[in-house]
N, C-alpha and C positions, 0 to 999 in steps of 0.2 A: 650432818648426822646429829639425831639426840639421845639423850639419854635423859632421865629422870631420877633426883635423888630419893631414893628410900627413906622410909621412919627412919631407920640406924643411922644414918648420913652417908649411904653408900652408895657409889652410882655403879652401872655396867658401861663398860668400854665398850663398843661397837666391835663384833669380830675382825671387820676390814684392818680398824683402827690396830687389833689387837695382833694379826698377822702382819701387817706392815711393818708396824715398829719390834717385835719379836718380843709381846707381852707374853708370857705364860705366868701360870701360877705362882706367885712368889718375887716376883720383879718389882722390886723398889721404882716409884715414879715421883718425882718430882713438881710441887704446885707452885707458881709463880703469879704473884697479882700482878697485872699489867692496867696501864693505865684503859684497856678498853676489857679488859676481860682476865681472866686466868688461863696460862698459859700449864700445857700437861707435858713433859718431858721423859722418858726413860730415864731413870736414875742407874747409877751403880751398887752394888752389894755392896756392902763393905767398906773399908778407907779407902780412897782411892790413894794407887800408890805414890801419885806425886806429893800426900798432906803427909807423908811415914817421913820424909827429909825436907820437906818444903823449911827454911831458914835456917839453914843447918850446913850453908855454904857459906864461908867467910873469905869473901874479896880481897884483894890486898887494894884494890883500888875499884874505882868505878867501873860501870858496864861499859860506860863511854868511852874512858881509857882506856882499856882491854881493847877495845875493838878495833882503835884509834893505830893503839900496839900491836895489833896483827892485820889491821888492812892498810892501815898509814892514814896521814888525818885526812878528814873531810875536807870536802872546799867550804871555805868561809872560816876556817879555825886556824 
C-alpha cells in the first residue's frame, strides 16, 4: 500500500491499515527509523502506566538473588 506526503508533511493511512490496527481519529502513532525504512506503530495516550513507578522499587538485593531465593540456585552457581 502507498500513500503520498502532503505540502503540510501529512500522509493518509490506508483505511485497511487504519481498521486493522484500531486507528481513529486521535490515536497517537509512533515513528521509528529503521535501518531499511520507517517503522509506523500504534502509540498509547498518555503515560503509560508502567513510566508513573518505573524506579521507584528498591531491592534489597539483586533480581538474581531474589530468584535464586525463591526457586533455589541455578545449576552452575
Amino acid at each position: 500500500m502507498k500513500s503520498t506526503i502532503s505540502s503540510k508533511g501529512q500522509i493518509t493511512v490506508p483505511a485497511e491499515i487504519r481498521e486493522r490496527l484500531g486507528l481513529t481519529p486521535g490515536t497517537p502513532v509512533v515513528f521509528e527509523i529503521q535501518e531499511r525504512g520507517v517503522l509506523l506503530t500504534k502509540g498509547v495516550a498518555g503515560e503509560h502506566p508502567v513510566d508513573r513507578v518505573f524506579g521507584r522499587i528498591r531491592l534489597k538485593a539483586t533480581v538474581d538473588e531474589l530468584l535464586d531465593e525463591m526457586r533455589g540456585p541455578r545449576a552452575g552457581r
